[in-house]
N, C-alpha and C positions, 0 to 999 in steps of 0.2 A: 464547713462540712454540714452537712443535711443531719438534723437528727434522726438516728437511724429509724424508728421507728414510720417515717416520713417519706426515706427512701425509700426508689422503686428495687436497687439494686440490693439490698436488705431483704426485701420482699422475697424475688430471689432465690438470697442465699438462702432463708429459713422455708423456701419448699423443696431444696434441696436437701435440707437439713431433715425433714420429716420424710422423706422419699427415701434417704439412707435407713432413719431407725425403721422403719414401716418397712426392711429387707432381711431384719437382724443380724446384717451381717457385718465384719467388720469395719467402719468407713476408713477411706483411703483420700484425707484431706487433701489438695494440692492449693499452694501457694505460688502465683505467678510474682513476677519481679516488675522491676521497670521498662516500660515503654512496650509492654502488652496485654491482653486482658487473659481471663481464665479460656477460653478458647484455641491458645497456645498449649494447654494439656490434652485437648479431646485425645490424642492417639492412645497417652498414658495412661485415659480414662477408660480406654476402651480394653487395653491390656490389661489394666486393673480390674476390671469388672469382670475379665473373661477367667482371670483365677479366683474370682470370690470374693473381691473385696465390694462396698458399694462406693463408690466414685462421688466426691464433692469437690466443687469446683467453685470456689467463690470467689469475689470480685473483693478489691482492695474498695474501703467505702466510696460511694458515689461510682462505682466503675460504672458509664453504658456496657450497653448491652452487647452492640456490635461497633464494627471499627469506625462504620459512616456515621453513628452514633457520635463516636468519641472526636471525630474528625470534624464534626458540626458545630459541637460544645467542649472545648479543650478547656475549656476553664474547669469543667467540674474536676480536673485531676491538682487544682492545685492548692496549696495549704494542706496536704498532706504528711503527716510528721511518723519518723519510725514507730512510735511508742501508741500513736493514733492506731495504725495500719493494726500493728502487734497485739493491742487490748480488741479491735475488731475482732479479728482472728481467734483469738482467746477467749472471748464470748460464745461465737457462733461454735467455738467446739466445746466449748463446755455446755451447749445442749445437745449435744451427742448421745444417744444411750448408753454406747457402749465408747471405749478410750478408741482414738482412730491411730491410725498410722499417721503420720505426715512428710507432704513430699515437697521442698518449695529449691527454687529455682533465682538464683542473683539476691537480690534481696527477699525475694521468700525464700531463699535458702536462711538468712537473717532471722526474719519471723518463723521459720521453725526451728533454729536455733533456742530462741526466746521460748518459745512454746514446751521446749521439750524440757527447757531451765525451769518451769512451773510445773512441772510434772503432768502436762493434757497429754502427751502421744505414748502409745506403748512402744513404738520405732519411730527411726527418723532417717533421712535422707536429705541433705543440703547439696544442690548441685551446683561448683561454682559461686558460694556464696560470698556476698559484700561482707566486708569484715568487721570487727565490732571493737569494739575497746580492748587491748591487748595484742588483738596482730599488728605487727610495724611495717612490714614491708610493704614500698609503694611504687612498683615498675613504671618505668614510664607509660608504657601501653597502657597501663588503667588509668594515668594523666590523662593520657590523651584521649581515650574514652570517655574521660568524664569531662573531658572541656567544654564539651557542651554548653557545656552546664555549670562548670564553676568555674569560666571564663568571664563569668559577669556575675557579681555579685546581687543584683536585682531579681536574678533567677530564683533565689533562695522561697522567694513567697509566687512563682510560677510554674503555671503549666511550660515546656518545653518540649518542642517535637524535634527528632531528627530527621536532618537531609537524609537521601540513598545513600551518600560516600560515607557519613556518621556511621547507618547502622551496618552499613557494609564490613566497615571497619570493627564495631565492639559486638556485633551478633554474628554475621554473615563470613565472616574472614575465611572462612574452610570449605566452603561449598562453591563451586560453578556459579559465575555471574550470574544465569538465568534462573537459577533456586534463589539466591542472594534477591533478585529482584523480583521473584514470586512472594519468597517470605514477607519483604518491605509490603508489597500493595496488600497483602492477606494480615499481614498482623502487626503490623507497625502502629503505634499511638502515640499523642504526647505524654508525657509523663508529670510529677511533682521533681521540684529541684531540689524541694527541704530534703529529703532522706540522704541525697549525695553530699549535701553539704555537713550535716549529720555523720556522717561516716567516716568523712573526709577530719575533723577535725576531733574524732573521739578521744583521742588518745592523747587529747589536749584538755580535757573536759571529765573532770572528772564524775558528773549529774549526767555524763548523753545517756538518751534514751537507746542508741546505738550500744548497749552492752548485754551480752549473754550471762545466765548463771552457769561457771562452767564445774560448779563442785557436786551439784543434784547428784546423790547416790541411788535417786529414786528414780529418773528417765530411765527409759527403755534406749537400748543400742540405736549407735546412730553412725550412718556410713554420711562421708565428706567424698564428692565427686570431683576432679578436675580433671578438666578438657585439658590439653596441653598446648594446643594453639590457640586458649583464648584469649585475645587481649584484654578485656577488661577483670579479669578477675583470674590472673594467669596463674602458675603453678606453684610461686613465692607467696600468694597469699593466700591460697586452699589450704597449702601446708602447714601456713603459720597458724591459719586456724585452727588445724589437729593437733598441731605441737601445744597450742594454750591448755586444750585437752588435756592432752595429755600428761601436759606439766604439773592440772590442778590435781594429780593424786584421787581422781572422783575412780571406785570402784564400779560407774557405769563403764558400757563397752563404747569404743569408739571407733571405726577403721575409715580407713584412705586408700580412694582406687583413684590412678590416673592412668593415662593411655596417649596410645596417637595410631588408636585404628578409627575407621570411620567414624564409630558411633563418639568415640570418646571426642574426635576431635572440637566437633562445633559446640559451638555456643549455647544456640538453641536445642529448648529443651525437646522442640518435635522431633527430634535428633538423639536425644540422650539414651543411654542403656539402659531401658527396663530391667533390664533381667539382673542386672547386680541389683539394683533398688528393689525389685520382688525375694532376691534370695534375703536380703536385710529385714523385710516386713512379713515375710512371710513365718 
């Protein structure tokens, strides 16, 4: 990983970051996941700005810029580690002026987990999120989502892209072939292997950097989203993650929406329900 300072995608983030406080108004962090860049939120960003918040979109470190970017140079996405990704993230909002909301999505659902465990977000929103040390359930759909990728243990220190039938399968499952094969050529990337591997074995590990603080009586409320047809991060482990929650006795707020109307269904977040995430941060 490029020392941040060095990087172009740092660069970036921190004019994004002064373009928020330079609006005084509240920022509305989003955290993209695996296998796409911050340009999978513009919609969110645009529904967020239009009630007042200001909209930050930042890149996991080293992210290009655009998809031909990333399509060129898949190496820059690998050797990426949860705890890497999380302190990134935790930096760049900790020059915030003001505390932002946060909105993250698969494993930014994860890192704002993390984030809201150090007390940086005054709300939170996890849509779909990979699970952390303490959820146990492991469907086989999110096996097989993640084979990808932990079907070879070599992947662990790689970049990894998915075929169409992959992301068909763990994003696209809910939509019309021809969106399914829009979504792939528009936002499809390789990804890092480390975080799934990471994920996958936390609960084995008792040092993973895969683990949330779930007792913080100081976070601001935080709604947990699941889609109900999603395969990789299906309804047995959005749950179990509210149930951790909820088990640790934290006097913070926590709630759990799932669905099987449109919006709830898919995977992707260009897809997902603003509007319960706006009534949460609002």
């Amino acid at each position: 990983m490029n020392p941040p300072s060095s990087s172009p995608s740092y660069a970036r983030d921190l004019a994004q970051i002064e373009a928020a406080n330079a609006t005084g108004r509240i920022p509305a962090v989003f955290v993209h996941g695996l296998w796409l860049l911050p340009t999978s939120w513009q919609r969110w960003a645009t529904v967020f700005e239009e009630a007042g918040f200001a909209p930050v979109l930042p890149g996991w470190p080293d992210d290009p810029e655009t998809v031909d970017e990333a399509h060129a140079h898949p190496e820059v996405f690998a050797g990426k580690s949860v705890g890497q990704v999380a302190d990134h993230f935790c930096d760049l909002i900790g020059k915030l002026d003001r505390t932002p909301v946060v909105i993250g999505h698969s494993f930014g659902g994860l890192i704002t987990q993390i984030a809201a465990g150090r007390g940086l977000s005054r709300a939170s929103v996890a849509i779909d999120p990979a699970p952390f040390r303490g959820v146990l359930p492991l469907p086989l759909s999110s096996l097989r989502a993640a084979s990808a990728v932990l079907g070879n243990p070599a992947n662990y220190h790689r970049a990894v892209p998915l075929t169409y039938e992959q992301f068909r399968y763990a994003f696209a499952n809910a939509v019309p072939e021809e969106e399914a094969r829009e979504l792939y050529a528009t936002y499809a990337v390789p990804a890092p292997g480390e975080p799934l591997f990471q994920a996958a074995a936390a609960n084995l590990n008792p040092w993973t950097e895969a683990a949330v603080d779930t007792t913080n009586a100081d976070r601001g409320p935080l709604l947990i989203i699941s889609g109900e047809k999603d395969h990789t991060v299906p309804w047995a482990i959005a749950n179990a993650s509210y149930k951790c929650r909820r088990s640790a006795f934290s006097p913070a707020v926590t709630g759990f929406a799932s669905g099987n109307s449109p919006p709830m269904r898919s995977r992707f977040p260009k897809g997902a329900p603003t509007s319960r995430a706006l009534s949460v941060v609002s």
